[in-house]
N, C-alpha and C positions, 0 to 999 in steps of 0.2 A: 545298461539299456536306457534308451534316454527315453523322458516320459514324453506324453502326447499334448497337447493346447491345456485339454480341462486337465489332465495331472500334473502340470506345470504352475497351472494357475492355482490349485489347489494346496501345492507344495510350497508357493511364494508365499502365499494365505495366511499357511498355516504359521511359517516362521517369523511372519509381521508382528501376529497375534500370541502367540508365544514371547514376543518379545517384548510385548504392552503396550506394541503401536492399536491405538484407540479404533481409526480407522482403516485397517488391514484390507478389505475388501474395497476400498476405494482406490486404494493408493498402488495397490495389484493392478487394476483397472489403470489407472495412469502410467503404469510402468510398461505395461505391455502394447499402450497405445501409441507410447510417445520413441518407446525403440524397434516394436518389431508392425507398428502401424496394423495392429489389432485391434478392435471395439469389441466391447462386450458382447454383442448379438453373435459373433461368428464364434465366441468362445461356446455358446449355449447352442448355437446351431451347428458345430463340428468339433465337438469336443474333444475325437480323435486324431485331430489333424498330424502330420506330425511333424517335427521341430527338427533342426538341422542344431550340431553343435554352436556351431555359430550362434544360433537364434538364441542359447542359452547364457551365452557372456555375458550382456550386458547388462539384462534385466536379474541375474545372480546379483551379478557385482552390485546394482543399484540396491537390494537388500542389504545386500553386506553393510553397505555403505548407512542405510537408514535404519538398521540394529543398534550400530556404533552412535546413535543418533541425530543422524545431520538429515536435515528437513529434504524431504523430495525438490522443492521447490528449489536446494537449493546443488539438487545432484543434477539438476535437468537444465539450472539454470535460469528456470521462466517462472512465471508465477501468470494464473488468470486473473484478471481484475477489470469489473465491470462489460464483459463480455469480449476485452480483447487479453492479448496476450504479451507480457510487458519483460523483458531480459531483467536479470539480476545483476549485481558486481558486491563487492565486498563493503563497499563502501555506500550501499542501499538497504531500507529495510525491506523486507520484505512485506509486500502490501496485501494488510489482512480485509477482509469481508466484510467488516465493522467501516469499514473507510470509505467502503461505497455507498452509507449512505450519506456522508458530506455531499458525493458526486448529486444523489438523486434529488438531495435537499437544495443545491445549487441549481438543477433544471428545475425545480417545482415554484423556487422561487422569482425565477424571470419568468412563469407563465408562459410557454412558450415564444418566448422575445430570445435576444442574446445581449448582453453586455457586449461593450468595443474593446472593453481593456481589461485581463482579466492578472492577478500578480498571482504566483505559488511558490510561500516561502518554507524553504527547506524541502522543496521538489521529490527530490533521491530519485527514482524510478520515471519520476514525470505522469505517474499513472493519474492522478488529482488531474492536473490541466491537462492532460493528451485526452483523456477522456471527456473533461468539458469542448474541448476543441472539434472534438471528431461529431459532439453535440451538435455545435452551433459555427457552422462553415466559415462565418464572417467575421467572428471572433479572433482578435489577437491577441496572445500573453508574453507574460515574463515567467519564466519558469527562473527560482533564483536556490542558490545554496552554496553551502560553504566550503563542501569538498567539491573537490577539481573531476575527480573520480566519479563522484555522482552525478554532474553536469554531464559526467560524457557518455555516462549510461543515458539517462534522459534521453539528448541528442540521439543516443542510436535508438531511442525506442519512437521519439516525435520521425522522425525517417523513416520507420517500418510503417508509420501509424498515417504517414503521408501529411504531417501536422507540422513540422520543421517552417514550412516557410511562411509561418503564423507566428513563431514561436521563439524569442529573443532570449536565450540563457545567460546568467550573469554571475557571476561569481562574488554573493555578498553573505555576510553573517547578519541572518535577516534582512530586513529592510534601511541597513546601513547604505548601501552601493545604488540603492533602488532612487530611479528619477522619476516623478511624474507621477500622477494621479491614475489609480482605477475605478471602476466601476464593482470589481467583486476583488477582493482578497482572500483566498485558500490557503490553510496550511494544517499541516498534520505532526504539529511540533514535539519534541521528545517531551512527555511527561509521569516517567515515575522516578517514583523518589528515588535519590544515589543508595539510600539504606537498603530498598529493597532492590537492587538489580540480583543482588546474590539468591535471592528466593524465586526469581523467574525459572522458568521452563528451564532446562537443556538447550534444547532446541532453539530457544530464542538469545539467552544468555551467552551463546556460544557462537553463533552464528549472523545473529544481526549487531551490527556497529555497534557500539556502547555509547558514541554522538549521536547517534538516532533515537537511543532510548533514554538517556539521563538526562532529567529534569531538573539537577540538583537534590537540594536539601528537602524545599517542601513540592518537588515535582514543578515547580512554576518558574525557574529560571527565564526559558526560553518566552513566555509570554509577558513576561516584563516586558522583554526588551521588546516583543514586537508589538506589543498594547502603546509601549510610549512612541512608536512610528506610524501607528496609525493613521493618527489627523488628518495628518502630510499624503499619508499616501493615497486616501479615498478619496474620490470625491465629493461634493458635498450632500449628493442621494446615494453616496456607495456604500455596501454591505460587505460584512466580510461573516466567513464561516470557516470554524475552526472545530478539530477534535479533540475533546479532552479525557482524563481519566477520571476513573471511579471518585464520586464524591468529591469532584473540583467546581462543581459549578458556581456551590457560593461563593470560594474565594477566590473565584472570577470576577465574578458582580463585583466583589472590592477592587480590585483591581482596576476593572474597566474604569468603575468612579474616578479614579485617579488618575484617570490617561484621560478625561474629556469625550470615553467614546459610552457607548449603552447598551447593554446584553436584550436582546427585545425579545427573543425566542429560543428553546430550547428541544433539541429530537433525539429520543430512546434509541438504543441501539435493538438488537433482537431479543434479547432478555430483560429490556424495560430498563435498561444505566440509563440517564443522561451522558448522549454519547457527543453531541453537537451541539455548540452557541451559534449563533445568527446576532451578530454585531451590526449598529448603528452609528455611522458620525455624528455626531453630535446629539442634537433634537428629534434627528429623523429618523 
């Protein structure tokens, strides 16, 4: 006998949660939204409803699938971030929560103005600049990275997001390929250490790129090399903002020393890390 709306939702629930997915009752709610175009209200307002075989395929298999543990985000495909909704590929990380507020720290810092030029290195998703874009209408960027695959997810997500013809994608390992000065700099470079990738998540170790996430030896590879590109690439009032990991911020500030630029600012993520630098060319 096949069950009804709430015994199906009840049934998906339960085996989430039995399974030690954390968020069981959200991700029920995303399953059944995103395949059988149900919201939570018609589940609590017609609990009865009843379900066609059909109706039951997808959203099974979708558990099946995130038991075995592979990320929703990454059974559907998409991921939310910053109020839009941004395609996946294999060669993307997937864009977490903490990353929006580089985005918000970037609008709060023009004041409501916009920069004309804005670079994001190591893009993958393009969710960093599509979302400044979709901000500030008159803005144009470089969305840049080093896989080919990530560019073209990007691309298809600056098209859905209507930001493409803003938006020049380039194929550099950082800020190698990159010509011309900006006004802001974004990037959300890989930073944990090579030691620890084995101690991550499931989830994450399994499923997002291992370029996205290894930072080397001491997690700071990737900010060498784009601290030593900076000069060149700001302007001489331009700001760059970056995310980093647990407990990096001082050997930032070394860092930055060494490159001629200047850490001037730093913002908590939701449990109070220092999650974001706010970078200075030179003096300013």
């Amino acid at each position: 006998m096949k069950p009804s709306l709430g015994e199906f939702y009840t049934l998906l629930k339960q085996k989430l949660t039995a399974s030690g997915v954390e968020s069981a009752d959200f991700e029920v709610r995303s399953i059944l939204k995103h395949r059988l175009n149900i919201d939570f209200s018609e589940i609590i307002a017609n609990p009865g409803q009843k379900l066609s075989k059909n109706d039951l395929k997808l959203p099974e298999s979708d558990v099946k699938r995130r038991i075995k543990g592979k990320p929703l985000s990454r059974i559907h495909g998409s991921r939310g971030f910053h109020g839009l909704e941004f395609a996946l590929g294999p060669e993307t990380l997937d864009p977490r929560p903490e990353t929006e507020i580089l985005v918000e720290r970037a609008l709060k810092l023009f004041h409501g103005k916009h920069p004309d030029r804005v670079l994001d290195l190591g893009t993958g998703t393009g969710c960093i600049i599509i979302s400044l874009l979709k901000a500030w209408p008159e803005t144009k960027g470089v969305a840049a990275d080093i896989s080919q695959g990530a560019l073209d997810i990007a691309k298809q997500n600056a098209e859905t997001h209507k930001v493409a013809d803003r938006l020049e994608f380039v194929r550099s390992n950082w800020g190698e390929a990159i010509q011309g000065q900006f006004d802001l700099v974004v990037s959300n470079p890989p930073y944990i250490k090579a030691g620890d990738i084995e101690s991550l998540q499931t989830e994450v170790r399994n499923h997002d790129p291992i370029l996205a996430l290894d930072g080397g030896f001491d997690g700071l590879d990737a900010y060498r090399k784009i601290f030593f590109d900076l000069p060149r690439l700001l302007n001489p009032s331009g700001k760059a903002l970056f995310e980093i990991g647990f407990g990096q911020a001082d050997d930032l500030v070394r860092l930055s020393r060494d490159s001629r630029i200047r850490i001037i600012d730093t913002q908590p993520d939701y449990a109070g890390i220092t999650r974001v630098v706010e970078i200075s060319n030179g003096d300013n």
